[in-house]
Residue, then its C-alpha position, 0 to 999 in steps of 0.5 A: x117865365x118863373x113862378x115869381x114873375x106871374x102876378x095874381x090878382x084875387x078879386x073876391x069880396x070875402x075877406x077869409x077867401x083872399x086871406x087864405x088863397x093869398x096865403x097859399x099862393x104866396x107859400x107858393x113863391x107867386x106875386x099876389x094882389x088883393x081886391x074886394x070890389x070891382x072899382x079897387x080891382x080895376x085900380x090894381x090893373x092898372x098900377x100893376x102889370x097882372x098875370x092871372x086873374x082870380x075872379x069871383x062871380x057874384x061881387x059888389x058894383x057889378x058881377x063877374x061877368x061884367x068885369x070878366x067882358x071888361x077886363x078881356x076888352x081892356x087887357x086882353x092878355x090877363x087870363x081869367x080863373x071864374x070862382x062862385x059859391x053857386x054852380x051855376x052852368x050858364x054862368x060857366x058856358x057864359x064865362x068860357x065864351x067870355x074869355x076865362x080859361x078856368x072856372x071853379x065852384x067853391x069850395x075847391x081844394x088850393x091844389x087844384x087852384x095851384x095846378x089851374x094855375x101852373x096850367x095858365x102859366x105855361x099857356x102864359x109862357x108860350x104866349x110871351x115866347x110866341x109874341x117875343x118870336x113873333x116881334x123878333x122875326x118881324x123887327x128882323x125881317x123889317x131891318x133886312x129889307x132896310x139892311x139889303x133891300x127886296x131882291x129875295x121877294x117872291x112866292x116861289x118855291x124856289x126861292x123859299x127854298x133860299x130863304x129857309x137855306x140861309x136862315x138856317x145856316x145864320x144859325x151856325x157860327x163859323x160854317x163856310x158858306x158857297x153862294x152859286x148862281x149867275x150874275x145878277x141874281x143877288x149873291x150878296x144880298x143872301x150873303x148879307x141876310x146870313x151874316x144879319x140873321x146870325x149872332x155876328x149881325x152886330x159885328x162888321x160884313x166886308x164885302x171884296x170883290x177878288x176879281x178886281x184885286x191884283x196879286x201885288x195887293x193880295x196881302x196887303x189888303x186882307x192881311x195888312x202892313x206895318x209902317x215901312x214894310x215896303x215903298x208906300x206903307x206909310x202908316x200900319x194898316x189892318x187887312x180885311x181879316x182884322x176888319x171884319x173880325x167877330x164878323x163876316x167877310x164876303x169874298x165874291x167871285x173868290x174863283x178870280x183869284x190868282x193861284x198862288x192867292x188861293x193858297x195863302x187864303x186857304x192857309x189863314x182859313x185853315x190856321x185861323x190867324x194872319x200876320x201883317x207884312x213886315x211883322x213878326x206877330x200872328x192875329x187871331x182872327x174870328x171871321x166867317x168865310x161865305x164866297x160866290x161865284x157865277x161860275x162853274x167851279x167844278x170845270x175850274x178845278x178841273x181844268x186846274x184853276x182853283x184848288x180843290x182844298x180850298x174849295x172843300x174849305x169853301x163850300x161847307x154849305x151851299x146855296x144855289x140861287x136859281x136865275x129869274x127865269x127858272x122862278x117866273x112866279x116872283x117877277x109880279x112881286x119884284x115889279x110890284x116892289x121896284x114900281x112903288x120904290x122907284x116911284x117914291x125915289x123919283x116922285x113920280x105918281x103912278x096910279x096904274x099900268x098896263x097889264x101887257x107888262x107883266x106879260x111881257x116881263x114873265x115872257x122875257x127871260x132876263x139874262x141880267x136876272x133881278x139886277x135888269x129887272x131892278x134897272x128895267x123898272x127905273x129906266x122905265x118911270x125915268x121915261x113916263x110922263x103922265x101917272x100911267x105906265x105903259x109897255x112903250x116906257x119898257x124900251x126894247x123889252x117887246x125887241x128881245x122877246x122877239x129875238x128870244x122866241x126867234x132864237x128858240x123857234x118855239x111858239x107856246x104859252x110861256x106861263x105853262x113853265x113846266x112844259x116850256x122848261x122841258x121843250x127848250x131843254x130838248x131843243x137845245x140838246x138837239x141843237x148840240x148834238x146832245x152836248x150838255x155844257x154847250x147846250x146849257x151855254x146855249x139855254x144860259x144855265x148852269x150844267x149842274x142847273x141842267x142836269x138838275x131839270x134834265x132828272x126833273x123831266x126825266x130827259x136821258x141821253 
C-alpha cells in the first residue's frame, strides 16, 4: 500500500484544525476528507472507502465515543486515531478499548501526526497482505479439493509433511519432480496439487500412464506426427510435450518404459525441444516433468532396467507418499469424508454408524491404501438399506483382518502404532532370516520405507 492509496477522513468540528491538517497530509501525498459533525462523517463512509480515521472527542450530535463504538461496529477494518483538546485519561483507556489505535492531545506537532499514521499504514498494509494470503490460500485450497479431491486429508505428520513438500516445490518453475509411494496411495493427486499451487495451474496438466504405451507409439504420441510420415498419419497431430506446453506433464509409472524409450525422453528433457516424426523442424517446449512410481527404482537401475541419467534427470525433488497403514491416524478423516460424499452422490441418508468400524478400519492394513479405503466406503452404502452404517455393510473387512493378525501371529493394541510397527519389523526380519528385501515384500513396504523405520526403532542387523 502506497501513501496515495490510504484515505483519511478528519472528523473534527474546527474548521482551522481541518483546514490545516488537510493541508499537511495532503503536501504529504495522502487522500484526505473532511467532516465537521458526525451525520456528514458517516456520509463520507459511506460513499468512500476510508482508510484512517481522524476522530476528535468532543463533536456535535454525539461524541467521540459514540462514533468511534459506531464505526469499529460498522466498519471494522478503519483505524481510528482519537484527538481532544482536554486530556482526558479515561477517555484514552476508554478509546483504546473501543478500538482506536492512536490518541492525541492537541496541540500536537503534524509530525507526530504523520509518523501515527505511517505507523497504521504499515499495520493497515500487513492486514490487506494477511487477508489477500488469507483468501488466497482458502480459494486454493477450496479449488484443489474440487480440482483433485480429498485423498491428501489427514492429520498426520506424515502426510503434513506431503503436503508442506509439494507446496513447496509448486514454487519453482521447471523443478523435476519424483513422486514414490505404492499403488493407491494417490500419486497423481499430489502431482496435480503441485501443478495447481504453481504459477503453471492456468496452463494444461497431461497425465500418461507409460505402462500402457507401446514402443511402436512412443514418439507419436509425446512428440507427434506430420500428415503422411507413416501409414495411418492422417492429419498433423502434436504430441503430449506440445499439449502441455506452458504446463505439467505427468508421467506415471515412467519406470514401464522401454529402454530405447528412456532415452529418447531423456534427450527431449535435456535439449528441452521436440521434433515431430516426418519433420525437419524442432518445438521448443516449456513443460515440467513430475514422474511416479510404485517401484523401487534403485534395484531397476541396478539391475539395468532404467537408466541411472534419466532417473538423476527425474528426481530432483522427491516426495515419498507413506502408505495408509504407516498414517492409521487419517483413516477417521478420510472415512468421515468418503462417508458424506458417497452418501450425497448415491442419496443415501446416513444419520450415524457403528463405531466398531472405525476400529476395524484403523486395525486393517489396506494394501490398496486410499484408493480400497475410497472403494470400501461405497461398496459399503451401496449395501445399507436403513440410515445406520453398520460393520456387516463392510463385507469381508472382519475376514481380512483376521487373515492379517494370522499372517503376523501378533496379538496387541494396533493403535499403540509404534510398538506394533517395531514388532512386526523384527517379526518379519526373523522370518527371513534377517533379509531385508524379503522381509519388506513380506511387511508390504518399500526396502528403502524399512530402513527408514529400522533407524527409527533403532533395529541393527
Amino acid at each position: 500500500m502506497t501513501v496515495k492509496d490510504v484515505r483519511i477522513l478528519v472528523l473534527d468540528d474546527e474548521k482551522v484544525f481541518r483546514d490545516e491538517i488537510k493541508e499537511f497530509l495532503e503536501n504529504e501525498g495522502f487522500s484526505v476528507f473532511l467532516a465537521d459533525r458526525p451525520s456528514k462523517g458517516f456520509e463520507v463512509l459511506k460513499a468512500t472507502e476510508i482508510d484512517i480515521l481522524i476522530l476528535d472527542l468532543k463533536l456535535p450530535e454525539m461524541d467521540g465515543l459514540t462514533v468511534l463504538k459506531n464505526v469499529k461496529e460498522q466498519y471494522p477494518t478503519i483505524e481510528v486515531i482519537m484527538i481532544t483538546g482536554h486530556g482526558d485519561m479515561d477517555a484514552v483507556i476508554q478509546a483504546m478499548r473501543l478500538g482506536a489505535v492512536e490518541f492525541f492531545t492537541k496541540p500536537f506537532r503534524l509530525l507526530d501526526m504523520r509518523a501515527a499514521i505511517q505507523r497504521t499504514k504499515r499495520y493497515i498494509t500487513l492486514q490487506s497482505q494477511y487477508k489477500e494470503i488469507n483468501q488466497t490460500y482458502n480459494l486454493l485450497s477450496r479449488d484443489l479439493i474440487e480440482s483433485i479431491g480429498n485423498d491428501i486429508l489427514g492429520n498426520s505428520t506424515a502426510i503434513n509433511q506431503v503436503v508442506e513438500l509439494m507446496g513447496k516445490v509448486a514454487k519453482t518453475n521447471d523443478t523435476s519432480v519424483l513422486i514414490t509411494g505404492e499403488s493407491g496411495t494417490g500419486k497423481e493427486l499430489i502431482a496435480r496439487g503441485i501443478h495447481f499451487l504453481s504459477e503453471r495451474k492456468n496452463s494444461y496438466f497431461y497425465a500418461v500412464n507409460c505402462s500402457a504405451i507401446p514402443e511402436s507409439l512412443f514418439e507419436s504420441e509425446f512428440f507427434g506426427h506430420k500428415k503422411g510420415s507413416f501409414t495411418g498419419a492422417t492429419e498433423d497431430k502434436a504430441g503430449w510435450f506440445e499439449v502441455a506446453h506452458g504446463g505439467t506433464l505427468f508421467l506415471d509409472e515412467v519406470v514401464e518404459m522401454q529402454p530405447a524409450m528412456q532415452s529418447k525422453l531423456l534427450r527431449v528433457l535435456e535439449e528441452r525441444k521436440v521434433r515431430r516424426i516426418g519433420s525437419s523442424t524442432d518445438i521448443p517446449v516449456d513443460v515440467r516433468i513430475i514422474a511416479a512410481t510404485n517401484q523401487e527404482i534403485e534395484k531397476l537401475i541396478e539391475n539395468g532396467k532404467f537408466r541411472s541419467d534419466l532417473y538423476y534427470r527425474l528426481n530432483s525433488f522427491v516426495i515419498h507418499i507413506p502408505p495408509l497403514r504407516e498414517r492409521r491416524e487419517d483413516i477417521p478423516v478420510l472415512f468421515d469424508y468418503y462417508l458424506k460424499f458417497y452418501s450425497k452422490k448415491l442419496g443415501k441418508k446416513i444419520s450415524s454408524y457403528d463405531e466398531d468400524i472405525i476400529t476395524s478400519l484403523v486395525n486393517y492394513n489396506f494394501p490398496g491404501n486410499v484408493r480400497e479405503l475410497r472403494n470400501m466406503v461405497e461398496r459399503a452404502l451401496i449395501l445399507v438399506d436403513g440410515s445406520k452404517l453398520t460393520l456387516k455393510n463392510f463385507t469381508g473387512l472382519i475376514g481380512k483382518i483376521d487373515e492379517q493378525a494370522a499372517s503376523t501371529s501378533i496379538g496387541i493394541d494396533l493403535f499403540d502404532l509404534d510398538k506394533v510397527e517395531k514388532i512386526l519389523i523384527m517379526k518379519a526380519l526373523e522370518k527371513t532370516g534377517y533379509h531385508k528385501t524379503e522381509a519388506a515384500q513380506l511387511l508390504n513396504i518399500t526396502r528403502q520405507a524399512l530402513d527408514r523405520r529400522m533407524e527409527k526403532y533403532g533395529i541393527n542387523i
